[in-house]
N, C-alpha and C positions, 0 to 999 in steps of 0.2 A: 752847301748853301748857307752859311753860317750867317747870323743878318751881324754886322758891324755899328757905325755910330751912324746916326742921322744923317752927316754929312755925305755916306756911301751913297745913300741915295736920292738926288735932288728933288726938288718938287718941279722943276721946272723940264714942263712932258717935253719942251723939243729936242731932251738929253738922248731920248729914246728912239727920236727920229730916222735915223739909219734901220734901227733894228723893225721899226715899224715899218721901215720900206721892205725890209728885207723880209720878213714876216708874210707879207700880202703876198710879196714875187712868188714866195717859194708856195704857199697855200692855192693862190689861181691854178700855178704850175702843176700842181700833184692830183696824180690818180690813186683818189681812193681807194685802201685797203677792206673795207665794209662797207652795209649800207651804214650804220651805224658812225664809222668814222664820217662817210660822206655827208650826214646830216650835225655832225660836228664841228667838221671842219666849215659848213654853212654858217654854222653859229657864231664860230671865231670868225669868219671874215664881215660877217654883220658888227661884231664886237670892234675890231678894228674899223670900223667906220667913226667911232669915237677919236681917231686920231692918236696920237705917241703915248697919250698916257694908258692908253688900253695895255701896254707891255708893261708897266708898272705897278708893283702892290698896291700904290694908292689908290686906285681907281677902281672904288667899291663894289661895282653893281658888276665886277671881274677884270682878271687882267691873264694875260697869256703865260703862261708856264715851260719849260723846255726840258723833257725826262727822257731816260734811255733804260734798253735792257742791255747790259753787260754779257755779254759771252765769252766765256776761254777761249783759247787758240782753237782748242776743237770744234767748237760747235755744240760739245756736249752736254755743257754745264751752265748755268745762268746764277750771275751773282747779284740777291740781294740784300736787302738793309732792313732790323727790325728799327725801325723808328722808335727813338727814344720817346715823342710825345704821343702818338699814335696805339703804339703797341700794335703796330702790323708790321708784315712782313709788305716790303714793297720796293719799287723799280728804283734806282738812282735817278736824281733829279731837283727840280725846284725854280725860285723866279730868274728873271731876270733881271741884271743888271746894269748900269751904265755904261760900263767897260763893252757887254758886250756888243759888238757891231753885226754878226748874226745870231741866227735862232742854233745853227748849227754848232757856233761857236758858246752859246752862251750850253745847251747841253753837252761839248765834252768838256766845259772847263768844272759845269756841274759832278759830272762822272770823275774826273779828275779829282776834284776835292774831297768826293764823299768814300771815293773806293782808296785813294791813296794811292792809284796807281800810274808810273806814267807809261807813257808810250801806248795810250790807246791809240786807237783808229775808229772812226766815225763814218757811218755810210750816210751822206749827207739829204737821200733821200728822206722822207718820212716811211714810219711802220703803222702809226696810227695820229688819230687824235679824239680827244674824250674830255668831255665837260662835267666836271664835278662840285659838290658845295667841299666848301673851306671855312676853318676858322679866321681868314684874316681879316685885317682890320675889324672884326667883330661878329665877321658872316659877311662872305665873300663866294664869287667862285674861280677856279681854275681852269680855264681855257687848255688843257696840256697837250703840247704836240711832241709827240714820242722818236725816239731817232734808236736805232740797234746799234753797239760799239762792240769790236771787239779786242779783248786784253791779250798783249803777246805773250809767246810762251814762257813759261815759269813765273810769271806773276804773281804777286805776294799781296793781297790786298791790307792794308790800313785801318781803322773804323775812328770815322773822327766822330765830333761833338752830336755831330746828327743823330748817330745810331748807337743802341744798345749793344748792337750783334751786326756782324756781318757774316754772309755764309752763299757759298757753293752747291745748288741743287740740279739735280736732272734735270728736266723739262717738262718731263710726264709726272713728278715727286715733288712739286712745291710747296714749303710749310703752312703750317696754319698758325695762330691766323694771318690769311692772304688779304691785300687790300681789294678790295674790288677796283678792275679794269686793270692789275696786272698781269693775268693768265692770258688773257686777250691778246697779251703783245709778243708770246709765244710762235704763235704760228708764223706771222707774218714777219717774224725778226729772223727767224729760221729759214724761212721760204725767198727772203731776201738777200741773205748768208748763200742759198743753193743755187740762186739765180743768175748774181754775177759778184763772186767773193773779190774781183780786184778789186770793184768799183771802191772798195773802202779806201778811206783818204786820212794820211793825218788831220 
């Protein structure tokens, strides 16, 4: 999620138009992973009653985010990222962009960039969604809707500008310090992996 020049991201919300459709479709559409997500996912579809810019950083009072938990071909491992500004250990992820035209698209292209790896696969259902404060634009928050990916076999991850560290953990062994609301996306990432593993899609 590297941010670029000004120009990357317009001010004009109806750039974001698609992806704000595509945002609502997919949140009406989903069955809740928690109560917790379900009163989340309430909040972001309240947020989006703002219109296209609610998917963009500029739109202070929050804007919708698109994260994933990475898993190896087995299932057994979860890869993530210490944040170079943060200093935690946390899910791949971050905003969205002009380019992209869904939520699902703009999280593997997120996954993509930050693990360096290609040939993921993306279950385009959701695993969660979680509202958090943010520093952007100055004090912000993060609307995040969470997707599980997982990395083909022998996979070599990357670590770009984002992260300090990238790294391969258990599931039940994740390091400290962890971000809060990423252990959360364990079960459900896992539980969706055992439910229906075709379903995953480029």
């Amino acid at each position: 999620m590297p941010d670029t020049s000004l120009t990357a991201h317009p001010t004009d919300p109806e750039t974001y138009a698609p992806l704000h459709s595509d945002a609502i479709a997919l949140l009406e559409g989903w069955q809740p992973t928690s109560p917790g997500a379900a009163a989340a996912r309430d909040r972001t579809l309240a947020l989006l009653d703002a219109g296209p810019i609610a998917m963009s950083r500029q739109h202070r009072p929050g804007h919708v985010t698109a994260s994933t938990l990475v898993l190896d071909a087995t299932g057994t491992r979860v890869l993530l990222c210490l944040h170079v500004k943060f200093g935690l250990w946390v899910q791949l992820g971050g905003h969205c962009e002009p380019v992209d035209q869904t939520l699902v698209a703009a999280a593997l292209r997120e996954a993509t960039e930050e693990s360096g790896i290609a040939g993921l696969r993306i279950d385009p259902v959701p695993i969660d969604v979680d509202v958090h404060e943010v520093l952007c634009q100055g004090g912000s928050r993060h609307f995040d809707v969470r997707f599980v990916v997982v990395a083909p076999p022998g996979a070599v991850e990357q670590i770009s500008d984002e992260a300090e560290e990238l790294g391969w953990f258990p599931p039940d062994q994740l390091p400290e310090p962890l971000a809060g609301g990423t252990a959360q996306l364990v079960a459900p990432a896992l539980a969706a992996l055992r439910r229906n593993p075709l379903r995953l899609a480029p």
